[in-house]
PDB file of N, CA, C and O in Angstrom:
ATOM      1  N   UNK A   1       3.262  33.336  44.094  1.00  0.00           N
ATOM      2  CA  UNK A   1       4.157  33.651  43.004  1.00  0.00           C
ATOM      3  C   UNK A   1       5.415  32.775  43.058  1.00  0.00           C
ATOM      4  O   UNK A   1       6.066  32.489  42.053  1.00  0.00           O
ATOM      5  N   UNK A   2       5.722  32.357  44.342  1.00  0.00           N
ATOM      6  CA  UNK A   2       7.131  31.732  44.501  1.00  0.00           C
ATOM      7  C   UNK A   2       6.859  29.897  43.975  1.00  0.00           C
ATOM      8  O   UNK A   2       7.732  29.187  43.476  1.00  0.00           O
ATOM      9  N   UNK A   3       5.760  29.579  44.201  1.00  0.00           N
ATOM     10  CA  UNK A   3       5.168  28.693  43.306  1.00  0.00           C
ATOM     11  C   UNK A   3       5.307  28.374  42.127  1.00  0.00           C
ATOM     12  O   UNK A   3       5.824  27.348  41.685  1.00  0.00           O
ATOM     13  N   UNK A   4       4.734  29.463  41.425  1.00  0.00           N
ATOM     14  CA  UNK A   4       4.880  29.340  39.640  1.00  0.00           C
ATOM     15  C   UNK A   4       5.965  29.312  39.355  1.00  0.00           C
ATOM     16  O   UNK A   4       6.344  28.496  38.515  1.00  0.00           O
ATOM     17  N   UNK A   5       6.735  30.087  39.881  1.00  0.00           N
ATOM     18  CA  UNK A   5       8.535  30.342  39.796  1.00  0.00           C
ATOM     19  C   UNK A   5       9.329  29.046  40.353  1.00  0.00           C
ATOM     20  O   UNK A   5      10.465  28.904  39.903  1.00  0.00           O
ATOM     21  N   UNK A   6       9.078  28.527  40.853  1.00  0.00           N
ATOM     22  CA  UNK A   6       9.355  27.007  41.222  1.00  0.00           C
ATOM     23  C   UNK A   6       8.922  26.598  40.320  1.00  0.00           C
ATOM     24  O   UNK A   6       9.743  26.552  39.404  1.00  0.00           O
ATOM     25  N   UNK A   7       7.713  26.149  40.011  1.00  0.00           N
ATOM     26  CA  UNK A   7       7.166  25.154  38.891  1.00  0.00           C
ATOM     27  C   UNK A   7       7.821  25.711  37.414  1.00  0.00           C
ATOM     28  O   UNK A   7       8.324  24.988  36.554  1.00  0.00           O
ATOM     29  N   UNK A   8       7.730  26.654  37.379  1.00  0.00           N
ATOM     30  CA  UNK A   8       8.804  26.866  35.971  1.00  0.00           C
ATOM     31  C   UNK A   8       9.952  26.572  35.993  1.00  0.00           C
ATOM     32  O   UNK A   8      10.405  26.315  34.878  1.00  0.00           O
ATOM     33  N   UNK A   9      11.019  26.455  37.264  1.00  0.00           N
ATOM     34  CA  UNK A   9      12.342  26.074  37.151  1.00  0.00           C
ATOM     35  C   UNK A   9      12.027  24.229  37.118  1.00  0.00           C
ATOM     36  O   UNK A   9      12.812  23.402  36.655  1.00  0.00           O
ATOM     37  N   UNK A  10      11.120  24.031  37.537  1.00  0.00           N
ATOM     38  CA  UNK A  10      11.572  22.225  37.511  1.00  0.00           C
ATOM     39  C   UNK A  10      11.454  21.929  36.569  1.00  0.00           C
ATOM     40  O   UNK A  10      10.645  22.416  35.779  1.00  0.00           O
ATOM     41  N   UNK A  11      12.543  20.661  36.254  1.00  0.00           N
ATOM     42  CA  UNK A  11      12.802  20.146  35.037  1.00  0.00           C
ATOM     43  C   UNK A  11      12.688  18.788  34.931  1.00  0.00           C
ATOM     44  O   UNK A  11      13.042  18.131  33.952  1.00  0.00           O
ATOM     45  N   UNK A  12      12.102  18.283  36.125  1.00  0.00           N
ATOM     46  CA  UNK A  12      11.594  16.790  36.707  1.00  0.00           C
ATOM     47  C   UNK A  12      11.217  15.957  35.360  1.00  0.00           C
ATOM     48  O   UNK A  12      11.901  15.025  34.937  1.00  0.00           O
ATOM     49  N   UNK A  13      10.048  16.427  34.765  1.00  0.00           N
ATOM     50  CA  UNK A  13       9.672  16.057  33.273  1.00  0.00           C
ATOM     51  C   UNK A  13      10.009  16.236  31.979  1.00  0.00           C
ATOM     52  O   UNK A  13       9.400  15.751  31.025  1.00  0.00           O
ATOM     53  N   UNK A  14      11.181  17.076  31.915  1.00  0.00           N
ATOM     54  CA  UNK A  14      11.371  17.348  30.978  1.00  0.00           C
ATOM     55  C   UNK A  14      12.052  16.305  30.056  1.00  0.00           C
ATOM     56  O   UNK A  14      12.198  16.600  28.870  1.00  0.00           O
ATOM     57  N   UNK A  15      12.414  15.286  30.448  1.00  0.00           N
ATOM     58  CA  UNK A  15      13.286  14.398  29.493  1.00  0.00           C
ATOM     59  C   UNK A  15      11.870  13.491  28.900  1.00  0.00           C
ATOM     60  O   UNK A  15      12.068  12.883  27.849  1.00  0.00           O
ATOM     61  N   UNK A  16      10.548  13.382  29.487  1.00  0.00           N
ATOM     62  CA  UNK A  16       9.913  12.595  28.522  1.00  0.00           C
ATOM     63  C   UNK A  16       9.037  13.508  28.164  1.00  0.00           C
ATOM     64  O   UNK A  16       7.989  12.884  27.998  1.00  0.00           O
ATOM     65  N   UNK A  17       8.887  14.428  27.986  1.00  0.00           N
ATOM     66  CA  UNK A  17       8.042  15.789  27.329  1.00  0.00           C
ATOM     67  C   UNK A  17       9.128  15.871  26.321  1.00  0.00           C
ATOM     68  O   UNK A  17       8.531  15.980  25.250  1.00  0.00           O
ATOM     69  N   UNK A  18      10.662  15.877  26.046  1.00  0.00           N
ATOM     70  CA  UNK A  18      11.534  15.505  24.891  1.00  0.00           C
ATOM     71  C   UNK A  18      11.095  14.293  23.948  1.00  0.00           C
ATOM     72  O   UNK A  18      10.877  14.174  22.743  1.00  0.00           O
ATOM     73  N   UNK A  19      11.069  13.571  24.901  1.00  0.00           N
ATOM     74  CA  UNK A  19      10.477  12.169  23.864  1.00  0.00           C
ATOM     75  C   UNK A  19       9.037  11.951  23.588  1.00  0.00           C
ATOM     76  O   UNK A  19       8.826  11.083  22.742  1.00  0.00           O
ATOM     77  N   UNK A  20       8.347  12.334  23.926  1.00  0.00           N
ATOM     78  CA  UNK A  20       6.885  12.891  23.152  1.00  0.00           C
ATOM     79  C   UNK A  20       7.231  13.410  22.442  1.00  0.00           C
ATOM     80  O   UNK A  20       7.185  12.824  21.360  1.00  0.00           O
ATOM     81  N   UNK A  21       7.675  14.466  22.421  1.00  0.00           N
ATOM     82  CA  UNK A  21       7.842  15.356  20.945  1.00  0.00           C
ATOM     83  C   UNK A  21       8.792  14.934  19.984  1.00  0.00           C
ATOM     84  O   UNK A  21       8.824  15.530  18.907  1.00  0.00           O
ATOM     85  N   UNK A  22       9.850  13.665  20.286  1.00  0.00           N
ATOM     86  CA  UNK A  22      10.229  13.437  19.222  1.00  0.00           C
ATOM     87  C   UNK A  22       9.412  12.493  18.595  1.00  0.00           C
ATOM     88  O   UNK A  22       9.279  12.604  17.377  1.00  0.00           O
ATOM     89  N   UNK A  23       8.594  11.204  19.427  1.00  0.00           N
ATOM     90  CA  UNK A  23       7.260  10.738  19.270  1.00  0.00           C
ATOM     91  C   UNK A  23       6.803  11.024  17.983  1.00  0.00           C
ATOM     92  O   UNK A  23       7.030  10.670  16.826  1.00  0.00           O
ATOM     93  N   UNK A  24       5.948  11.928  18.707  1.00  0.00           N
ATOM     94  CA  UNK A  24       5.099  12.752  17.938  1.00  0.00           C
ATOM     95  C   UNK A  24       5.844  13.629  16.523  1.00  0.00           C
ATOM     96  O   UNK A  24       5.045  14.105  15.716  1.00  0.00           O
ATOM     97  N   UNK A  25       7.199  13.800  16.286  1.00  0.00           N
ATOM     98  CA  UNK A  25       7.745  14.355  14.950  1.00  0.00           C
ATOM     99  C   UNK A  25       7.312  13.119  14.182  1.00  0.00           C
ATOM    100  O   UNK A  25       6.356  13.205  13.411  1.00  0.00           O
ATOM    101  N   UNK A  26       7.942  12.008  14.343  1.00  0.00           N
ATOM    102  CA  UNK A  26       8.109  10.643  13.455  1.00  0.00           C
ATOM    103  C   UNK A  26       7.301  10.236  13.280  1.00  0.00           C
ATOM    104  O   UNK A  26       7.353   9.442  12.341  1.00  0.00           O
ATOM    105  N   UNK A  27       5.758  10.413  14.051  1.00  0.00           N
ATOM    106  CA  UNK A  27       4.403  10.275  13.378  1.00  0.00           C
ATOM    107  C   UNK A  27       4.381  10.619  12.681  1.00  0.00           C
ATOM    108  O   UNK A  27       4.269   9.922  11.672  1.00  0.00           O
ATOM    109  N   UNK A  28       4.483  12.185  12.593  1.00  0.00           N
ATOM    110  CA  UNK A  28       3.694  13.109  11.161  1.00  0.00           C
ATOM    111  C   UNK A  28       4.928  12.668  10.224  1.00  0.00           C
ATOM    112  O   UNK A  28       4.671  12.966   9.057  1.00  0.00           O
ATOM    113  N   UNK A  29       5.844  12.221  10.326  1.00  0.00           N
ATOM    114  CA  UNK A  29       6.391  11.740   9.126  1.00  0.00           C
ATOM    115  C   UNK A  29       6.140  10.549   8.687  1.00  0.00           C
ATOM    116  O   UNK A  29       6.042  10.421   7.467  1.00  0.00           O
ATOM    117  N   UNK A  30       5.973   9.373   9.549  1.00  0.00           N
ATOM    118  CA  UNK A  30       5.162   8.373   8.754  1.00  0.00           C
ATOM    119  C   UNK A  30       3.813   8.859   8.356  1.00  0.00           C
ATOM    120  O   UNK A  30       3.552   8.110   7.415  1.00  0.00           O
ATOM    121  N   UNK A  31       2.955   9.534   8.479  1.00  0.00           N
ATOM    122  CA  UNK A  31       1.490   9.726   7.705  1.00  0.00           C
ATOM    123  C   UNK A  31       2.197  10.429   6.718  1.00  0.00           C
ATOM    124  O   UNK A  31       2.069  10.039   5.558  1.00  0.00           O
ATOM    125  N   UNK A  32       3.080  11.608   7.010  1.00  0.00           N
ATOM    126  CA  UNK A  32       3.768  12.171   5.487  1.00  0.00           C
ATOM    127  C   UNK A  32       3.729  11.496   4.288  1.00  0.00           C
ATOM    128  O   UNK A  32       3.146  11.699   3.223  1.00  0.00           O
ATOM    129  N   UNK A  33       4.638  10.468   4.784  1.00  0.00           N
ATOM    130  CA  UNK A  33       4.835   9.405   3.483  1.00  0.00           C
ATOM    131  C   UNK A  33       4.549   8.016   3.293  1.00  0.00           C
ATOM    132  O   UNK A  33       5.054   7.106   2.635  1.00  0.00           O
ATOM    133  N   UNK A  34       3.328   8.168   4.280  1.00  0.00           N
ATOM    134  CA  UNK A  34       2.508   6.567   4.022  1.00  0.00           C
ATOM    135  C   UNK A  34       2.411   6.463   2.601  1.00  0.00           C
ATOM    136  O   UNK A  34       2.990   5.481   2.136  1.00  0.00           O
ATOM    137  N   UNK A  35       1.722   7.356   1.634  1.00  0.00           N
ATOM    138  CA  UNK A  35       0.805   6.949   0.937  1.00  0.00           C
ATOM    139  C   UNK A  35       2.311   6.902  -0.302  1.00  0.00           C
ATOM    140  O   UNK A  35       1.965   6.328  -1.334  1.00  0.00           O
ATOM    141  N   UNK A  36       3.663   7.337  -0.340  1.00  0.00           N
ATOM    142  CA  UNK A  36       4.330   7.642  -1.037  1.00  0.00           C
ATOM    143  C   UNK A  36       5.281   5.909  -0.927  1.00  0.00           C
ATOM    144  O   UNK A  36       5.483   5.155  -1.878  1.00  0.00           O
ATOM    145  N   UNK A  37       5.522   5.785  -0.102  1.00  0.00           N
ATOM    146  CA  UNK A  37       5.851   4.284   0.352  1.00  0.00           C
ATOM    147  C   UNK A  37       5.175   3.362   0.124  1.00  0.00           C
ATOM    148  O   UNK A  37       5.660   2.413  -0.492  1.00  0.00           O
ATOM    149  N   UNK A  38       3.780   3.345   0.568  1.00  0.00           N
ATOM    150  CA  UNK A  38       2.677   2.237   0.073  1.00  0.00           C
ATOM    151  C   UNK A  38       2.363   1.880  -1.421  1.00  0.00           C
ATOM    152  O   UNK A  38       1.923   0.793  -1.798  1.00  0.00           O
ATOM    153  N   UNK A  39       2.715   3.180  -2.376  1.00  0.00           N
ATOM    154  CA  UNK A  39       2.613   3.529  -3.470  1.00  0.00           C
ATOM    155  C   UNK A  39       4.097   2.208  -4.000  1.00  0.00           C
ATOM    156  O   UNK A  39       4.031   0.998  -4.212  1.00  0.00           O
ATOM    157  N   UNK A  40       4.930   2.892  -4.033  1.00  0.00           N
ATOM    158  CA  UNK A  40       6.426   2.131  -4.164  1.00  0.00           C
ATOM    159  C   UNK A  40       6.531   0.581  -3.668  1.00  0.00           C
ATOM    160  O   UNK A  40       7.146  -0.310  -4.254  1.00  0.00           O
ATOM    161  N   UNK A  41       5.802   0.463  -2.474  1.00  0.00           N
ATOM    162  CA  UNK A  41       5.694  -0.806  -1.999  1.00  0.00           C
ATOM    163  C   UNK A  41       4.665  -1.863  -2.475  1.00  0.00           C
ATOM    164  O   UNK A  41       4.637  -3.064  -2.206  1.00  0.00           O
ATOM    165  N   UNK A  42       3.925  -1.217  -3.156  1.00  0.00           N
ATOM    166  CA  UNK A  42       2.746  -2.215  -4.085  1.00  0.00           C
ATOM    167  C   UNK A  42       3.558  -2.521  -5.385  1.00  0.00           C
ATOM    168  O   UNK A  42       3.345  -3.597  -5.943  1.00  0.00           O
ATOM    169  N   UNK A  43       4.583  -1.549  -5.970  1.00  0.00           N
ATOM    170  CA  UNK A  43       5.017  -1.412  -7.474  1.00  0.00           C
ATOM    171  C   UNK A  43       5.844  -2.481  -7.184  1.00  0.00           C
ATOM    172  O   UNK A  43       5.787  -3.361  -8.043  1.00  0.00           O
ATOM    173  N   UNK A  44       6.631  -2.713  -6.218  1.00  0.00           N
ATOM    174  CA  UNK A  44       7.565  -3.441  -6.036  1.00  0.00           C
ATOM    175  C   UNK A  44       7.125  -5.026  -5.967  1.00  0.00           C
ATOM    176  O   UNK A  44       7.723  -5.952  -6.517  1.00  0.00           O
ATOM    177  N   UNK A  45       5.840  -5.125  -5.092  1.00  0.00           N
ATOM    178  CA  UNK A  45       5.034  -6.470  -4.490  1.00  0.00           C
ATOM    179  C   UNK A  45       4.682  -7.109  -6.093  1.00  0.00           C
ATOM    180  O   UNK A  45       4.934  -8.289  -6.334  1.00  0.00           O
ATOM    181  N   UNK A  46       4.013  -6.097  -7.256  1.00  0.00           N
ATOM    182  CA  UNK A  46       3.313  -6.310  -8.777  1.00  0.00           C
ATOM    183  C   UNK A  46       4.449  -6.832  -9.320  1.00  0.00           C
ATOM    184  O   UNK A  46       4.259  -7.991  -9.690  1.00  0.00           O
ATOM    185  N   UNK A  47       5.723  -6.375  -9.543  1.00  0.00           N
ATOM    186  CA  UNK A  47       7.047  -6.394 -10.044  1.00  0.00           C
ATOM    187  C   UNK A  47       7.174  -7.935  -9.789  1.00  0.00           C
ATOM    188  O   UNK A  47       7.219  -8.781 -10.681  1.00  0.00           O
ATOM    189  N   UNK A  48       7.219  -8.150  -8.584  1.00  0.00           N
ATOM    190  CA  UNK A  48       8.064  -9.626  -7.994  1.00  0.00           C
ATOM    191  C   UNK A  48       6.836 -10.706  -8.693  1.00  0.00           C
ATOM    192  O   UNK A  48       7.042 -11.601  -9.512  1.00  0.00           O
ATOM    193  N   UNK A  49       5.630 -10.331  -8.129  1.00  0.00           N
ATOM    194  CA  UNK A  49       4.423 -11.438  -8.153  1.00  0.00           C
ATOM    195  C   UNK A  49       4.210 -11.571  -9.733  1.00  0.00           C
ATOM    196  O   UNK A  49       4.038 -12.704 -10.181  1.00  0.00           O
ATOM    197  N   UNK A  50       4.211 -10.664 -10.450  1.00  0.00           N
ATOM    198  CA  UNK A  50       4.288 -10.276 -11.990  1.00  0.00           C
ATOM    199  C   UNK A  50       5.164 -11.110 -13.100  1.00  0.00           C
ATOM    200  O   UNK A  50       4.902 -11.329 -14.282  1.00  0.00           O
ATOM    201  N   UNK A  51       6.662 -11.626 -12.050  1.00  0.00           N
ATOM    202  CA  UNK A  51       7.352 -11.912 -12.718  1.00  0.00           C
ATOM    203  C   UNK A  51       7.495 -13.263 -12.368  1.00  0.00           C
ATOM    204  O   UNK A  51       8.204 -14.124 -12.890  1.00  0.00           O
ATOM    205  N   UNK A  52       6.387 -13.367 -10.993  1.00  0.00           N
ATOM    206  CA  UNK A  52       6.345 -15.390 -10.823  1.00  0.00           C
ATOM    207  C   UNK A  52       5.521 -16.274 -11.643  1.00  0.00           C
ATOM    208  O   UNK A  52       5.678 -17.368 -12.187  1.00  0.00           O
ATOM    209  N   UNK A  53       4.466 -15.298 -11.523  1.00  0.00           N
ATOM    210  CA  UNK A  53       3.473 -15.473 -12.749  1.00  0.00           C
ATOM    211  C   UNK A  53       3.590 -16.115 -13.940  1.00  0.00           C
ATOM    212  O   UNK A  53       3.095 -17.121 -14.449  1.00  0.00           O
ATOM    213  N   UNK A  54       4.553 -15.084 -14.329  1.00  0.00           N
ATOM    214  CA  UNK A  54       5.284 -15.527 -15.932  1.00  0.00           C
ATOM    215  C   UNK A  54       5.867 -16.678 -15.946  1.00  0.00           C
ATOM    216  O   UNK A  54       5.605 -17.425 -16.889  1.00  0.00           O
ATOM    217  N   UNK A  55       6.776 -17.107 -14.944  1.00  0.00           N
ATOM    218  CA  UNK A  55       7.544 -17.968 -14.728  1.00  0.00           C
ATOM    219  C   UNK A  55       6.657 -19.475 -14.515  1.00  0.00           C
ATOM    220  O   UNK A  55       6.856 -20.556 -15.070  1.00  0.00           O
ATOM    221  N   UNK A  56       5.860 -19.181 -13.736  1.00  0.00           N
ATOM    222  CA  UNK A  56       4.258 -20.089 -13.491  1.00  0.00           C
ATOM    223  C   UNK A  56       4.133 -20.106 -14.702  1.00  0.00           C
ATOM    224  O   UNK A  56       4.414 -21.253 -15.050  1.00  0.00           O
ATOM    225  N   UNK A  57       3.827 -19.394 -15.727  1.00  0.00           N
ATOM    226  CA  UNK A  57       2.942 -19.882 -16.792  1.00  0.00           C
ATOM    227  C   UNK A  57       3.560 -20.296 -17.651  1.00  0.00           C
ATOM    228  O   UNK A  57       2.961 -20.911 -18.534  1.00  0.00           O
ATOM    229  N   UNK A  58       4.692 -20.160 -17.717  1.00  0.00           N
ATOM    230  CA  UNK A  58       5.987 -20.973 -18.741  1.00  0.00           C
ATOM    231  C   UNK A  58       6.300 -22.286 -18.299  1.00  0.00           C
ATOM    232  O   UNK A  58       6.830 -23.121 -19.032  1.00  0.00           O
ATOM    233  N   UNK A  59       6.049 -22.444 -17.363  1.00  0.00           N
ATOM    234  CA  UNK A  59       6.318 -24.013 -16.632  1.00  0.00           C
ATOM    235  C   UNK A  59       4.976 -24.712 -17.200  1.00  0.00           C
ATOM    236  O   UNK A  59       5.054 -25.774 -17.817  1.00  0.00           O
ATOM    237  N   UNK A  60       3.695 -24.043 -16.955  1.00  0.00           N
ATOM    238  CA  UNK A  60       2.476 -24.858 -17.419  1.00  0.00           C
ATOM    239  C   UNK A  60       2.548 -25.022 -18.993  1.00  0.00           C
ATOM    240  O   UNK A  60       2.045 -26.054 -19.439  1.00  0.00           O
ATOM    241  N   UNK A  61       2.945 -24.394 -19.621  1.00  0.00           N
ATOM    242  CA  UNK A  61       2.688 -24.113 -21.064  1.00  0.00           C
ATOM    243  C   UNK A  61       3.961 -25.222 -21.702  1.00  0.00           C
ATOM    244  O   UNK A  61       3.587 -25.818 -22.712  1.00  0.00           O
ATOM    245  N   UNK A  62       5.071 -25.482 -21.337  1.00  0.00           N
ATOM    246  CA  UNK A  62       5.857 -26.538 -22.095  1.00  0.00           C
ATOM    247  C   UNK A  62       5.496 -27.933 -21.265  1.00  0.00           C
ATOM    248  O   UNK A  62       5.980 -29.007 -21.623  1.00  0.00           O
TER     249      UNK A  62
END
């Protein structure tokens, strides 16, 4: 018993059993909002490439 009661007071690990779990928060928030970012980040990539395009094809055309 004086065992377990030891092993419950040590705190040897506890500072990277903290950082796993903060780890592991900021995962589930990047999968959160992969698809919400990736979304925004394509609109943005269409936007730019969209508007070189144009610019490309006004140069060929005069």
């Amino acid at each position: 018993m004086k065992k377990v009661i030891a092993y419950l007071k040590d705190e040897s690990g506890q500072t990277s059993t903290e950082y796993i779990l903060l780890v592991a928060v900021v995962a589930m928030i990047v999968f959160k909002f992969k698809t919400t970012a990736g979304s925004k980040l394509d609109g943005l990539t269409q936007a730019v490439f969209g508007k070189a395009d144009k610019m490309v094809d006004g140069i060929q055309t005069e």
